[in-house]
N, CA, C and O of each residue as an XYZ file, in Angstrom:
312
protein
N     189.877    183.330   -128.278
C     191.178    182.670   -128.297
C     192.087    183.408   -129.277
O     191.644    183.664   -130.396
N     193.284    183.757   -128.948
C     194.152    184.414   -129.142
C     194.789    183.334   -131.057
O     195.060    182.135   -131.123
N     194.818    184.313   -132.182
C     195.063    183.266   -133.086
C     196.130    182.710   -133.135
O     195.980    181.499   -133.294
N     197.703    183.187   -133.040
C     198.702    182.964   -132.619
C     198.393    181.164   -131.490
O     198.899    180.052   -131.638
N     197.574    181.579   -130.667
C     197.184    179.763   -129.758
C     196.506    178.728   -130.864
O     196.662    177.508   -130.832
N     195.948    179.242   -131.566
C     194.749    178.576   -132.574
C     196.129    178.022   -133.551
O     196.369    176.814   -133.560
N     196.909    178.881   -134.272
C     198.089    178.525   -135.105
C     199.164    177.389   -134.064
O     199.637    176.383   -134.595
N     199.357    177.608   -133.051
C     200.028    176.577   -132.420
C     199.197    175.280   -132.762
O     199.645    174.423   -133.523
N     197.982    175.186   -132.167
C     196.964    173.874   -132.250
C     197.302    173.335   -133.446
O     197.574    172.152   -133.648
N     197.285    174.054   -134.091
C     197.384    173.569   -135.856
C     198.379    172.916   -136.148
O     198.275    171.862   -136.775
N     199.691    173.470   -135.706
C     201.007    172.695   -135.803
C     201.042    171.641   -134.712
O     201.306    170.541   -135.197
N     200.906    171.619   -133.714
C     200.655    170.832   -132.822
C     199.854    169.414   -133.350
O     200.343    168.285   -133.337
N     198.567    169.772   -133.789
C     198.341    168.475   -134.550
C     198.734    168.128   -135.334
O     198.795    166.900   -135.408
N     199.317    169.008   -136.555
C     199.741    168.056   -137.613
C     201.074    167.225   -137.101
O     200.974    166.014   -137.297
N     202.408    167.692   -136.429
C     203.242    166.606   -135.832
C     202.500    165.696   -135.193
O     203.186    164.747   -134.814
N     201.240    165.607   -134.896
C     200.840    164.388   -133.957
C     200.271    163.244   -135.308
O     200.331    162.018   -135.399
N     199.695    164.368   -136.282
C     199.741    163.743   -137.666
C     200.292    162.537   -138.292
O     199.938    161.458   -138.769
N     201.591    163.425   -137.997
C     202.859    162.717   -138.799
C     202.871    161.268   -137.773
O     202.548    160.104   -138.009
N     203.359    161.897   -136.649
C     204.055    160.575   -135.618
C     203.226    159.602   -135.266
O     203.586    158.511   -134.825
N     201.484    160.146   -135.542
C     201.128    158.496   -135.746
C     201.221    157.889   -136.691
O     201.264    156.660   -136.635
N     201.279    158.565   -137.858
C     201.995    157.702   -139.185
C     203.462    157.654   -139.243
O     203.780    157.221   -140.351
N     204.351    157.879   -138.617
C     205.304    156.811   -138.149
C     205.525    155.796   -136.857
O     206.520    155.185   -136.466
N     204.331    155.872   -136.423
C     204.298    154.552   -135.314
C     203.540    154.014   -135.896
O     202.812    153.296   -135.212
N     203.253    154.033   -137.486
C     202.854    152.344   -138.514
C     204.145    151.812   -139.234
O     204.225    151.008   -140.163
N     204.996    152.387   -138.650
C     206.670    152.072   -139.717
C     206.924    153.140   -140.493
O     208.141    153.278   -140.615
N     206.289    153.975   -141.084
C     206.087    154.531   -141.977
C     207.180    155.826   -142.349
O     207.002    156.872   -141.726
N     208.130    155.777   -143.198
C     209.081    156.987   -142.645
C     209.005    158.203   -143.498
O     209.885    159.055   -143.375
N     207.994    158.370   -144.390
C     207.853    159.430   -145.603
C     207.016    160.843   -144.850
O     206.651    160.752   -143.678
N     206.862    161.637   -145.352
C     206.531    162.350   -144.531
C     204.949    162.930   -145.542
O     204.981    163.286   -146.720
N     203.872    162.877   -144.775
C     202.564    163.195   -145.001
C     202.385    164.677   -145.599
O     202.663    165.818   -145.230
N     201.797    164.088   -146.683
C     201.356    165.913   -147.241
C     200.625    166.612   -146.500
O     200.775    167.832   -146.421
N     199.495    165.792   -145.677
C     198.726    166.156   -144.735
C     199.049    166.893   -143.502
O     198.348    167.730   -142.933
N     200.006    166.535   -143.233
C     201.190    167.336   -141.730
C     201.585    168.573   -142.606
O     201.171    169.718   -142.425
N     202.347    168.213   -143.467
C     202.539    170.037   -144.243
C     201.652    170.691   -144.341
O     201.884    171.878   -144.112
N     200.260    170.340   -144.702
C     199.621    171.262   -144.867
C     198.839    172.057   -143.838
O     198.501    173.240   -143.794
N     198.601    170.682   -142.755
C     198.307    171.365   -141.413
C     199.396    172.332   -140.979
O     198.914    173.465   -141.007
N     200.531    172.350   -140.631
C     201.515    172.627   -140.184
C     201.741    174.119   -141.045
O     202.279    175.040   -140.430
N     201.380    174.297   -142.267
C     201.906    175.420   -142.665
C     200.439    176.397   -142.514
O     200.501    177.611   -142.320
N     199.485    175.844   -142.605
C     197.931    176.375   -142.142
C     198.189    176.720   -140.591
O     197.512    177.694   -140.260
N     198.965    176.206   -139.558
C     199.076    176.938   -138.170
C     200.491    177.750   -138.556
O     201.011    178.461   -137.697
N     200.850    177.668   -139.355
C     202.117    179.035   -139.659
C     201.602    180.421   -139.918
O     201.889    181.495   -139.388
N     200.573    180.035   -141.095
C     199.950    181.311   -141.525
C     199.169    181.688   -140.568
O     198.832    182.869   -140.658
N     198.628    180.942   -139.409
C     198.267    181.960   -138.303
C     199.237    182.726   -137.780
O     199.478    183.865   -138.182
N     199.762    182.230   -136.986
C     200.860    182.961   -136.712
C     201.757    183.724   -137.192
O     202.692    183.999   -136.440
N     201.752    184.346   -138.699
C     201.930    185.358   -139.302
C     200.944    186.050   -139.092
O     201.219    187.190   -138.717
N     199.724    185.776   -139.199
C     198.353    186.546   -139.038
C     198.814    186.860   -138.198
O     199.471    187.817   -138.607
N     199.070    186.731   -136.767
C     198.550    187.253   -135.473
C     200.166    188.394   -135.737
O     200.108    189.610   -135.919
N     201.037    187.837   -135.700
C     202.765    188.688   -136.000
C     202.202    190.688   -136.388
O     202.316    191.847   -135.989
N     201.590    189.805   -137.435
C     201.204    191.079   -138.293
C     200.301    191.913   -137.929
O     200.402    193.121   -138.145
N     199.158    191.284   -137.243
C     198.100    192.330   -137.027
C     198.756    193.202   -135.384
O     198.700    194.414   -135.176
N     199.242    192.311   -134.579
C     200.078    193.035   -133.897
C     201.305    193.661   -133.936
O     202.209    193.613   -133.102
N     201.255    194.197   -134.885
C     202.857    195.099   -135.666
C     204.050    194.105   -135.214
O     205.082    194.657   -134.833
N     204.012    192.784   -135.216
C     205.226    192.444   -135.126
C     205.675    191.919   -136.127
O     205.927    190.718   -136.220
N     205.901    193.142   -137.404
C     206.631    192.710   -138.471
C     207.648    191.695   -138.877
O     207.459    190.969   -139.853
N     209.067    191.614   -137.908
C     209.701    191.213   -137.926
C     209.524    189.552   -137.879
O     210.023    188.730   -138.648
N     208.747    189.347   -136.852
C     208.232    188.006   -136.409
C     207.950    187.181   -137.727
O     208.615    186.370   -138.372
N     206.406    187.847   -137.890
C     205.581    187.682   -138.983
C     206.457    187.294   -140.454
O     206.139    186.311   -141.123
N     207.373    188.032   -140.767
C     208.035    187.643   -141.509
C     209.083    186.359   -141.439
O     209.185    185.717   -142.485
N     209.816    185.957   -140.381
C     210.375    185.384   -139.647
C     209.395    184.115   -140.322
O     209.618    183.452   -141.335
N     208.096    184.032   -139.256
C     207.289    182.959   -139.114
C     207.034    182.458   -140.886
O     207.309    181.322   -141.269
N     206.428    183.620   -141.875
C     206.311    183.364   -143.055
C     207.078    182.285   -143.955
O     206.597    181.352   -144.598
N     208.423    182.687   -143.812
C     209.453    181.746   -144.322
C     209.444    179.947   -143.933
O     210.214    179.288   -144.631
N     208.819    179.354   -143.129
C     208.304    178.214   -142.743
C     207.324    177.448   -143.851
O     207.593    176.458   -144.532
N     206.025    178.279   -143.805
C     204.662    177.761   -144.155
C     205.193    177.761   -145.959
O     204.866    176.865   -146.738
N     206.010    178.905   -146.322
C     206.590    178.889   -148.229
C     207.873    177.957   -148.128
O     208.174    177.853   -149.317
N     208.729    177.278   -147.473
C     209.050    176.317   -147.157
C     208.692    175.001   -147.161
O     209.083    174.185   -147.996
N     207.968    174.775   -146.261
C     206.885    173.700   -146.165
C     206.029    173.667   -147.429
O     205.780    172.482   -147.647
N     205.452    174.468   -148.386
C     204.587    174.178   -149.223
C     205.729    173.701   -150.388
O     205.514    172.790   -151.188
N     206.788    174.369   -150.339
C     207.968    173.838   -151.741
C     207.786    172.365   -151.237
O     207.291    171.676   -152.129
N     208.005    171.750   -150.215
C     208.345    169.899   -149.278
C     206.744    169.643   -150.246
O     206.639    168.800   -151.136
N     205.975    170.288   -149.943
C     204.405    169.462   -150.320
C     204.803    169.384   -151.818
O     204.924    168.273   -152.333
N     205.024    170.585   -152.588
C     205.117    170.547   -154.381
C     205.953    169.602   -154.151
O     205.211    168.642   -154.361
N     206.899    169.179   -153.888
C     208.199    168.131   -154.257
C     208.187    166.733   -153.962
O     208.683    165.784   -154.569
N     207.477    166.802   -152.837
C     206.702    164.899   -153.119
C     205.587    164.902   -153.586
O     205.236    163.723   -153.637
N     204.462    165.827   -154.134
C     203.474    165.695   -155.121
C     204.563    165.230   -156.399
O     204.391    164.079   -156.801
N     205.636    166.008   -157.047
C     205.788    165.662   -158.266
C     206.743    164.057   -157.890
O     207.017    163.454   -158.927
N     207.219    163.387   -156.639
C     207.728    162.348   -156.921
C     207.291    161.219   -156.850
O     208.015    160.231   -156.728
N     205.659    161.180   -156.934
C     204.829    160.722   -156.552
C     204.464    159.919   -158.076
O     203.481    159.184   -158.167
């Protein structure tokens, strides 16, 4: 399996993550979805990269260091 598909799965579940914890009411957003979500990013830099698609890869990168600042920032408001 192609990792780039494996990195989709990853993001793929963690929104399914999230949205069953907002079909409990719930409107904060799960550290657990970020972290899934930025764990199927860094595939998909993996795959960007090992197939010279620099540009991508970099592209994709900016997400998952994104997403981890969202995780540091409701850890500290916690």
């Amino acid at each position: 399996m192609e990792i780039a598909v494996v990195g989709l799965a990853f993001i793929i579940a963690g929104w399914f993550v999230q949205l069953f914890h907002a079909w409990k009411g719930k409107k904060d957003i799960l550290p657990l979805f970020i972290a899934v979500y930025a764990a199927g990013v860094f595939l998909r830099v993996l795959d960007g990269y090992i197939n010279g698609l620099a540009n991508l890869a970099l592209m994709n990168l900016i997400s998952p260091i994104v997403a981890a600042l969202v995780l540091i920032k409701i850890k500290t408001l916690k």
